[in-house]
Every structure is written in C-alpha cells, then in structure tokens.
C-alpha positions as a printed NumPy array, in Angstrom:
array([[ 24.685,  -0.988, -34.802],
       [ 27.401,  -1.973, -32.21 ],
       [ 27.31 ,  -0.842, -28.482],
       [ 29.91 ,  -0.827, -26.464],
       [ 30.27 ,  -3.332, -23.449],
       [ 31.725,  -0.893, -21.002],
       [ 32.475,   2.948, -21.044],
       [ 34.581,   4.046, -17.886],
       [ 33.857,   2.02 , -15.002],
       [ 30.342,   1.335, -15.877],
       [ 29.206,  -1.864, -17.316],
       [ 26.933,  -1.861, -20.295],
       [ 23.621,  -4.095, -19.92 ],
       [ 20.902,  -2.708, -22.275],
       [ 20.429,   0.17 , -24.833],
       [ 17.4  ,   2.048, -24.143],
       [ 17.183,   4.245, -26.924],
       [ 18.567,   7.994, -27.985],
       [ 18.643,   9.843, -31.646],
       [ 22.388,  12.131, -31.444],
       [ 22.687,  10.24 , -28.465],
       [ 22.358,   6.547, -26.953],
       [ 21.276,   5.709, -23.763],
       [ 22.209,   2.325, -21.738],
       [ 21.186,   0.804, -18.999],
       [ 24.404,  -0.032, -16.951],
       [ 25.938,  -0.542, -13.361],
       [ 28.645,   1.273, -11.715],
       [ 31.197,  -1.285, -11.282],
       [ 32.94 ,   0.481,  -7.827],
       [ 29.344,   1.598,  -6.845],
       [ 27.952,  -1.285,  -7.577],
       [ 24.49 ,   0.942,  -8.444],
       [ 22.895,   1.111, -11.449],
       [ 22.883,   3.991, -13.507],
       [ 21.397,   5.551, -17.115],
       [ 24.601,   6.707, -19.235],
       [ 24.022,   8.784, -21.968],
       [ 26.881,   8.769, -24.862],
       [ 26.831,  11.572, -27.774],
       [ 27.083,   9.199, -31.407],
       [ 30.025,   9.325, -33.636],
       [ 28.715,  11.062, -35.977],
       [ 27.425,  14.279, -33.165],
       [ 30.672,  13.501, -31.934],
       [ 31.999,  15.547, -35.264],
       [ 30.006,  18.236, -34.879],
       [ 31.592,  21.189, -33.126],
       [ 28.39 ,  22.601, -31.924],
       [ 26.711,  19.126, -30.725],
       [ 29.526,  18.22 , -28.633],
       [ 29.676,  21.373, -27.24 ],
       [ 26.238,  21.367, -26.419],
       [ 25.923,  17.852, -25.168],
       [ 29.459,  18.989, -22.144],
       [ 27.104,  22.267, -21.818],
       [ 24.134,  20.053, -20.505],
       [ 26.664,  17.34 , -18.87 ],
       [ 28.006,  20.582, -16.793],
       [ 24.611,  22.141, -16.139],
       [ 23.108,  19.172, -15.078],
       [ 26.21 ,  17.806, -12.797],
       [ 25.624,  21.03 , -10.697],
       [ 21.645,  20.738,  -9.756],
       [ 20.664,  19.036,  -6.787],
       [ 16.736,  19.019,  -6.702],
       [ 14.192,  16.194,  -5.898],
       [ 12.334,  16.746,  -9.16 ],
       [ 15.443,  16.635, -11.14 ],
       [ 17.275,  13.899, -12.701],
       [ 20.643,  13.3  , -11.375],
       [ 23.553,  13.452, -12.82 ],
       [ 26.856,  11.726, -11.46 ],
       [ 29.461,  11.852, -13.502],
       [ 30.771,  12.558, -16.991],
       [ 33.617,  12.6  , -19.49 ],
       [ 35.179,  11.157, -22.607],
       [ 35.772,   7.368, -23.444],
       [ 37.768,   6.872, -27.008],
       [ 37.216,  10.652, -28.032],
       [ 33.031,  10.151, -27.418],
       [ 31.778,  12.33 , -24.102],
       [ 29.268,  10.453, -22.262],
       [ 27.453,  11.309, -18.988],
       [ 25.881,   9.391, -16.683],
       [ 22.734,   9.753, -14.476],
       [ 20.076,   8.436, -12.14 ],
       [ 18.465,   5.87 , -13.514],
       [ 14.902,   6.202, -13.404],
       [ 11.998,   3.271, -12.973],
       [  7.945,   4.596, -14.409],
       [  6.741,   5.601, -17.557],
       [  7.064,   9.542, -19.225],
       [  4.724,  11.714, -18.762],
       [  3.814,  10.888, -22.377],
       [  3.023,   7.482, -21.952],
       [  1.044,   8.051, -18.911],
       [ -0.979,  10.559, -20.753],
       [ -1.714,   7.821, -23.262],
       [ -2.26 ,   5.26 , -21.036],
       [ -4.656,   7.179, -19.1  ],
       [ -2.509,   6.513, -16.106],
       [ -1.589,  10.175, -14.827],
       [ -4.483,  10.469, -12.981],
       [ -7.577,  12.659, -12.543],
       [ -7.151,  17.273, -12.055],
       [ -5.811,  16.614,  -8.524],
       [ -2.884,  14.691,  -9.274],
       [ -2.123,  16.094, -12.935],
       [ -2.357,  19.619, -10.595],
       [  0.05 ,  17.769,  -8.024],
       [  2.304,  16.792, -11.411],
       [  2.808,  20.303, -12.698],
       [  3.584,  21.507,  -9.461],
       [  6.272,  19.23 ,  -8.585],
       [  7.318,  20.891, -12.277],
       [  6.649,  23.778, -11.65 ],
       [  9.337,  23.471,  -8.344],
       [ 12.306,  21.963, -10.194],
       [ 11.527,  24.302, -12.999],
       [ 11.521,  26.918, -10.271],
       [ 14.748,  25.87 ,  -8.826],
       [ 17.134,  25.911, -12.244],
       [ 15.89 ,  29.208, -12.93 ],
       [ 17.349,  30.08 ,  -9.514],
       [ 20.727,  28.699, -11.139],
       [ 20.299,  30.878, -14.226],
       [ 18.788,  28.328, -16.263],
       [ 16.129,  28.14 , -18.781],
       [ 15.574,  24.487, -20.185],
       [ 13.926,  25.067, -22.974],
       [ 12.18 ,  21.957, -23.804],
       [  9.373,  21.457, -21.772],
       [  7.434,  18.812, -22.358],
       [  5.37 ,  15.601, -21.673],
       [  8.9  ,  13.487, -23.261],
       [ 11.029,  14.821, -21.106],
       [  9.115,  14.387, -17.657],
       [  9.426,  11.089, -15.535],
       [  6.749,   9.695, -13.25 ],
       [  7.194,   6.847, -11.465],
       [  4.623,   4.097,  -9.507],
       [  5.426,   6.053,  -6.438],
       [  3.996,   9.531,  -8.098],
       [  7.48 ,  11.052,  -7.98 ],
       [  8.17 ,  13.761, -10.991],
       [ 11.812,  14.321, -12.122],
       [ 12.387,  16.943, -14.913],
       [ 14.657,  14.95 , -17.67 ],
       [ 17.077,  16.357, -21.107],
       [ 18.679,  19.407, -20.473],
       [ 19.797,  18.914, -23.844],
       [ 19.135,  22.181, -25.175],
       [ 19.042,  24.16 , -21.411],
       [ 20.683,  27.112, -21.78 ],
       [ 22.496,  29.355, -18.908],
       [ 21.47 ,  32.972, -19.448],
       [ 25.249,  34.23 , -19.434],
       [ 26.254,  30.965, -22.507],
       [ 25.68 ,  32.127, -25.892],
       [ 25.764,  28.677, -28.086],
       [ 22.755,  29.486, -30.492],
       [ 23.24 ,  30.796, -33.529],
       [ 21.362,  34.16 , -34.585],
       [ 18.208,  33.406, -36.406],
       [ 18.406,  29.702, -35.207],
       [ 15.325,  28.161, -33.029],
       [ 15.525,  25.119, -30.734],
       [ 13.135,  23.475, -29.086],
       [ 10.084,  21.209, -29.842],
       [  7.044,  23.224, -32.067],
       [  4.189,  22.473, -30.198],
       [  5.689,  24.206, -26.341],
       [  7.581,  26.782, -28.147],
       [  6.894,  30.353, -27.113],
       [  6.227,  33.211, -29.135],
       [  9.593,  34.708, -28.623],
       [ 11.246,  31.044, -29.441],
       [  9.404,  30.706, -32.311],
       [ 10.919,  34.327, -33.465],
       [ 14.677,  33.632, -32.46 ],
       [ 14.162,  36.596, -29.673],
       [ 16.11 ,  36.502, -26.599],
       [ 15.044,  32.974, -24.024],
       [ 14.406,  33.918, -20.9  ],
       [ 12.435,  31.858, -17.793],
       [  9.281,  33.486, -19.11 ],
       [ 10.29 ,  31.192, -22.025],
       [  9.586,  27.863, -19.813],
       [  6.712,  29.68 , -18.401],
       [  4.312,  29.853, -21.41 ],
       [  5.867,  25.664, -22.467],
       [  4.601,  24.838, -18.653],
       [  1.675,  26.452, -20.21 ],
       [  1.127,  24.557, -23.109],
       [  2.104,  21.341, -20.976],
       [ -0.974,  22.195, -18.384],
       [ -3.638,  22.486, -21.253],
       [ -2.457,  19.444, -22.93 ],
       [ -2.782,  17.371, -19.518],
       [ -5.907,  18.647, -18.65 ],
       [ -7.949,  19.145, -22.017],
       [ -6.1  ,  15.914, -24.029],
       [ -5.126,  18.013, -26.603],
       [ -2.632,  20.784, -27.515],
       [ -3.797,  23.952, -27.607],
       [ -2.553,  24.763, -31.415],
       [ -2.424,  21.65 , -33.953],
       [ -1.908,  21.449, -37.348],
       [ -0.253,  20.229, -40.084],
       [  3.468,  21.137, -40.13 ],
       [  5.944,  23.731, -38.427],
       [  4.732,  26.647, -40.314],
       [  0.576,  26.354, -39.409],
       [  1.586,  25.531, -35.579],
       [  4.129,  28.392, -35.706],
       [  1.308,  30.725, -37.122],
       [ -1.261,  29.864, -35.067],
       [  1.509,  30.18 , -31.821],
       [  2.265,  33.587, -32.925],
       [ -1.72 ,  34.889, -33.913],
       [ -3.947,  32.888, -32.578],
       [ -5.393,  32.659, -28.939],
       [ -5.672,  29.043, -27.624],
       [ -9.351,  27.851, -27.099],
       [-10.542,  27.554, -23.399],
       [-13.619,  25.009, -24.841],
       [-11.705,  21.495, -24.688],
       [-10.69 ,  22.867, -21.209],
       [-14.287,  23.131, -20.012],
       [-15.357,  20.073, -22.038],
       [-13.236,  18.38 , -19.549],
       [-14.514,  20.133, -16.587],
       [-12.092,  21.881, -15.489],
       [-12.282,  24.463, -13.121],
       [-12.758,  28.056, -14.215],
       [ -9.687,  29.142, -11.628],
       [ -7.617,  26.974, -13.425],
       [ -8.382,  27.684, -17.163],
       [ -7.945,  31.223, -16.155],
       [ -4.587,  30.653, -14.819],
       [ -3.865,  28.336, -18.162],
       [ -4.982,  31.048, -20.206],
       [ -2.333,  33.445, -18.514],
       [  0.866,  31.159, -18.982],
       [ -0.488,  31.372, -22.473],
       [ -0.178,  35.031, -22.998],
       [  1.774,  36.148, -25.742],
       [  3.783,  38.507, -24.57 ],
       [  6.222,  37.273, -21.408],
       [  5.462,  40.033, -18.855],
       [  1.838,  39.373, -19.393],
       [  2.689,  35.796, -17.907],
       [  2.912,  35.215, -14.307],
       [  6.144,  36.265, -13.019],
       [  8.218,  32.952, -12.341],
       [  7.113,  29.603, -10.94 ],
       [  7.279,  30.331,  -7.578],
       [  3.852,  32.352,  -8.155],
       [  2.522,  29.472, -10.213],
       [  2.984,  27.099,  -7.747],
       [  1.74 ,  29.198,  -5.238],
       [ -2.09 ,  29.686,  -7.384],
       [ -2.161,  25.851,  -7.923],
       [ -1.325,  24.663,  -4.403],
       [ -4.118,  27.168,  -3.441],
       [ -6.861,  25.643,  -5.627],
       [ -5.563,  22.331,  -4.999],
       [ -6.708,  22.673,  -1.435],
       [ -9.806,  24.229,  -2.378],
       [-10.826,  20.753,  -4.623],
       [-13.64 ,  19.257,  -1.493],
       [-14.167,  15.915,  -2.745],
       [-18.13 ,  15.585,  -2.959],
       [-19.649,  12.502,  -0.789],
       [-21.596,   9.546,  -1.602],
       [-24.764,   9.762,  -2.03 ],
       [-26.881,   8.9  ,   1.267],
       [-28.778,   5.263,   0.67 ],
       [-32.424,   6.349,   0.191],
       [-32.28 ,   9.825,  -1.021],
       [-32.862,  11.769,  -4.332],
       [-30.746,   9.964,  -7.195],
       [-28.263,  12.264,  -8.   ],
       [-25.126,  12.194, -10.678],
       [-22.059,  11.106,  -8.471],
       [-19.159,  13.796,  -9.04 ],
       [-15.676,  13.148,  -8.439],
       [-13.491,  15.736,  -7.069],
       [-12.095,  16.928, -10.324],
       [-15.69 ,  18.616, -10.883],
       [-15.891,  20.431,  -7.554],
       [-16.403,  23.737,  -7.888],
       [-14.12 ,  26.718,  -7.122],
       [-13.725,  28.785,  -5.357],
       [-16.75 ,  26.574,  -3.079],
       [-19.935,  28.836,  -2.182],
       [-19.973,  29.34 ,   1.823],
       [-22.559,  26.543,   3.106],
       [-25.463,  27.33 ,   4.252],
       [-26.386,  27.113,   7.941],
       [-27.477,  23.505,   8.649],
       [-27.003,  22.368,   4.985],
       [-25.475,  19.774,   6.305],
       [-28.467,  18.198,   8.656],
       [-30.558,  18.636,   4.927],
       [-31.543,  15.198,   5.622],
       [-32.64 ,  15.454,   9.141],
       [-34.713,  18.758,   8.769],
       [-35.866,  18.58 ,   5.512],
       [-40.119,  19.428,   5.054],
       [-40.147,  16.946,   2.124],
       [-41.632,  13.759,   3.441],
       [-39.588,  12.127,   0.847],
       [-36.057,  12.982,   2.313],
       [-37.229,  13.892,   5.88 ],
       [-36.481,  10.871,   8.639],
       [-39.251,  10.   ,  11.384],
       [-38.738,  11.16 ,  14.839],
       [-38.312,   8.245,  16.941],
       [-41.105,   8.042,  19.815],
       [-40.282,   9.978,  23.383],
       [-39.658,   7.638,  25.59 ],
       [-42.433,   7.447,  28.528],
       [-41.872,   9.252,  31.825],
       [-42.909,   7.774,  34.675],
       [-44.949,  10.069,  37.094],
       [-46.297,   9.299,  40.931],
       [-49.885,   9.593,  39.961],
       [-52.445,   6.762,  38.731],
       [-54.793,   4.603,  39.397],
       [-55.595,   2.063,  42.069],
       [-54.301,  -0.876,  39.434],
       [-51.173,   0.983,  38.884],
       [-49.999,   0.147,  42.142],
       [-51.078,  -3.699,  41.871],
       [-48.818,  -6.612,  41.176],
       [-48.634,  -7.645,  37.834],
       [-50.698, -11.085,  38.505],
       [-53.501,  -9.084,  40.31 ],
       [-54.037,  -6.899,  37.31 ],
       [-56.163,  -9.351,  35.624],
       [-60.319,  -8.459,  35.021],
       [-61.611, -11.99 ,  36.766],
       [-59.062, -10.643,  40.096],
       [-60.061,  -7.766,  39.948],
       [-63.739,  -8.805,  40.19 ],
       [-63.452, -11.004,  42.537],
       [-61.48 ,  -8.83 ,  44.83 ],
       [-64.374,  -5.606,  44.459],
       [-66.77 ,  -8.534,  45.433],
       [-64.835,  -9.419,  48.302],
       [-64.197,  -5.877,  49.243],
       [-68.413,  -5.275,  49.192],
       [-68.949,  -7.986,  51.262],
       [-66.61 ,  -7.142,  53.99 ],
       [-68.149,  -3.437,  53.883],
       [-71.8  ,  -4.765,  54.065],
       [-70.511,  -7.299,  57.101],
       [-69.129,  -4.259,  58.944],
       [-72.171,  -2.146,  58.662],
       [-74.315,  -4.951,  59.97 ],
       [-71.699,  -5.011,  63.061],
       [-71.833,  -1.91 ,  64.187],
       [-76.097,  -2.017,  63.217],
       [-76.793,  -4.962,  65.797],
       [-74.903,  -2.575,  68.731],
       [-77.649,  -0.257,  68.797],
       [-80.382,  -2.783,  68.664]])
C-alpha cells in the first residue's frame, strides 16, 4: 500500500493505522506543529454514504472546543480524497491502559469517566450524540489528561444519514434502542458510558458472548450482573449508579451527564484513604482507598485517640511518670549541701553537735556552784 508524502500543506512522516480511513503522523508545514491527519481510502472515497459521513464528522468535530475533546483544525479534499486533520495526541487508549493495568485504581478510573462524562456532556449541549463510546476511542495520556476521540459515526439530532432499519455502533456499548434501530438520543451515550464504567471497574463487560446475535439478546433481556462489580470491591454507591446507566429503558437512566458527573464527583470526595497501620498494634489487612467504604459511618467520639485510651494492655501506651514538685517542707538534710549529705558527716556532725550541748550545760552548771 502507497501513502502519500504530503496532503495540503502537511507533510507526511508515519502511518499510524485506520480501516475506511488512514491516519498519519505529519507536521504542518506553515505551523510548523505536528498534527494527526485522517484521510477517507479510495475505495470509502466511492461510497456516497461514507464520504458523506466522514465531511459530517470533519464538520462536527471542527466546531467543538472542549478540553476532553480531540481537536480538530482543518479539513478538505486533496486529489478528490477528503481528509481532516487533528490534534495529535501522545499516551496510550483507554484500551491499552486497561490491558496494561495502567489506568489506575477506582479513584482515578472515577476521575477518567468523569472527565468523559464532561466532554460527553458538552457535545450533547451542541446537539450531538456520538454514538460510539468506548475504551478505543478514549485517549489518556502520562499526564492523566482524557480526550474523547472518532466522531465517526456522531450524529447531530436534526442530520438524518442512517438508513431505516440500519444500526451503527460497536455491539458490546450499544443500547437497547441502538440495538433496535429506534430513534438515538443522548440517553443513547448514557447507557454506552454505562457499559464503559462496568467494564473499567469489574474487567469485564457486562454481556459477553459469542457473536452479535447472543450479545444483542442478552442487551435487550438480560440484566447485567452486579457480582464481578463487588468481586472487585467496588463501592455499593457506585454499582448502584452503574446499575442505573444500565437501565433499559432511557428515561429510567439518569437524565444527562451533567447529573452523572455530579453523583461521581460526590463519592469521589467521599473515598478517605485508610492510614497505615501504627508500628506495634493489632496486624490488620492494609486497605487502599478503592475499598473505603461509602457513604463513611460518622466516627465515634475519640476513635481517633483508640490508641491512647484503649483498656487493652496490648494497644494501651504507659503514662509517662509526673514529674516531681518541689514543696518548702522537709527534713533537716534537705536543706544540706550536697557533700554534707553523706552518713559518716552526718555522724560526725550529731557528735559534734552533743558535745557542744553537754559543754554548755556544764557552763552555765559551774555558775551556781
């Protein structure tokens, strides 16, 4: 397969992959900043529908401005082929950091689908429903910033494109109403964020099987399992609010992403990280803050001085000794020098004091003789 050198003013360095379409790694000759630019093949190129499609998403794109969203700078046609071009993005998919074990533990997979959950937010403010939400199609990069990716099959709500009867979008984070060919509406992205959310958090989607017509079945009939979700200790808040993006029906879902965002921030700042264990005391499994509990139980009045108070001699700490007060009485000794304190001195001094008083009675004794 040949790739082209240059398309427009961009220079062509690497291809990066693409199916209909081919991305490249380029640079902006003017610019002189390197971009990602996306060009539809020859053979889509023939296709009435797939080049329409591909300017729909080159148009939709072109007019979103969000910090979780890819950018996109430019577009047009080079020898009769449309091609668009875009931010290019450093990191790993969502994907790989899923398999790589890299996206991090219920706090930041929570932080991920928010940042989601925003941009996802914001395009619906536009009119737009993407679609095709899903692990593929979500950047991270070392810096922990999440851009939403492929508005390839985004639709606006007022663009009819898709024929009757005809489904797009990936199996596995289709909703119920996708998989029917009903009418796509945000609630559409809502139950995919869904399916997105159980699959970071439990490892696994919440329907499998064995081709489109089991996982279509099962999407359709069957309510998703809540046990790999609590195998992986996740909070019961959380599988609750899983369970609801999950609802067949789209008014049973939570009403737009604004709400969903809302829910997670809030039990994102109730995940209390839980301590190290103090050297010395009762051996107890460490838990990371992906196991805290929540909503967290009020604490108990001095439950934090446990260690200080505690009637256990086995966790309780000795009192240090009160230090000694002086007071003005005491005995004669108390009052001696240091060197005179000694039991010979001492003797010698009551002997000395005896003899002085016996010298002074005889005294005054010979007077009256």
């Amino acid at each position: 397969m040949e790739h082209p050198t240059r398309i427009g003013k961009y220079n062509i360095e690497q291809y990066l992959g693409g199916g209909m379409s081919h991305v490249y790694r380029a640079t902006d000759s003017v610019l002189g900043r390197r971009v990602a630019v996306k060009v539809l093949t020859e053979a889509a190129t023939k296709e009435t529908e797939s080049k329409a499609r591909f300017l729909q998403e080159a148009r939709l794109a072109s007019n979103i401005s969000h910090d979780n969203i890819i950018a996109v700078y430019d577009f047009g046609e080079e020898n009769g082929m449309p091609f668009m071009v875009m931010e290019f993005l450093e990191g790993e998919s969502l994907r790989q950091a899923l398999d790589h074990g890299t996206a991090g533990d219920l706090r930041r997979k929570l932080e991920i689908a928010v940042a989601l959950g925003r941009a996802l937010d914001h395009i619906h403010s536009k009119q737009i429903v993407h679609r095709d939400i899903k692990p593929e199609n979500i950047n991270v990069d070392a810096n922990g910033r999440v851009k939403l990716m492929d508005f390839g099959i985004a639709k606006a709500q007022n663009l009819k494109l898709t024929r009757a009867g005809f489904t797009l979008g990936t199996p596995y984070y289709m909703a119920p109403e996708q998989v029917m060919g009903q009418e796509v509406t945000p609630q559409t992205d809502v139950y995919s964020f869904g399916v997105l959310l159980y699959e970071m958090l439990a490892g696994a989607k919440p329907f499998q099987g064995e081709g489109y017509e089991k996982i279509f079945q099962q999407t359709l009939h069957e309510q998703p399992s809540q046990e790999p979700l609590k195998a992986a200790n996740v909070p019961q808040p959380v599988i609750q609010l899983v369970m609801r993006l999950l609802a067949k029906q789209p008014a049973q879902r939570p009403a737009g992403f604004g709400v969903v965002c809302g829910e997670i921030e809030g039990i994102v700042a109730r995940l209390v990280p839980v301590k190290t264990p103090v050297k010395g005391s009762a051996k107890t499994p460490a838990k990371s803050a992906t196991q805290s509990p929540i909503p967290r139980a009020p604490a108990t009045p001095g439950a934090t001085d446990v260690l200080k108070h505690s009637t256990n001699p086995k966790f309780s700490t000795p009192e240090p000794p009160a230090p000694a007060t002086p007071t003005s009485s005491g005995s004669f000794t108390d009052h001696l020098p240091p060197p005179l304190r000694s039991p010979v001195t001492l003797m010698l001094l009551s002997a000395i004091a005896v003899l002085a008083l016996v010298a002074i009675v005889f005294m005054i004794a010979s007077r009256f003789v």
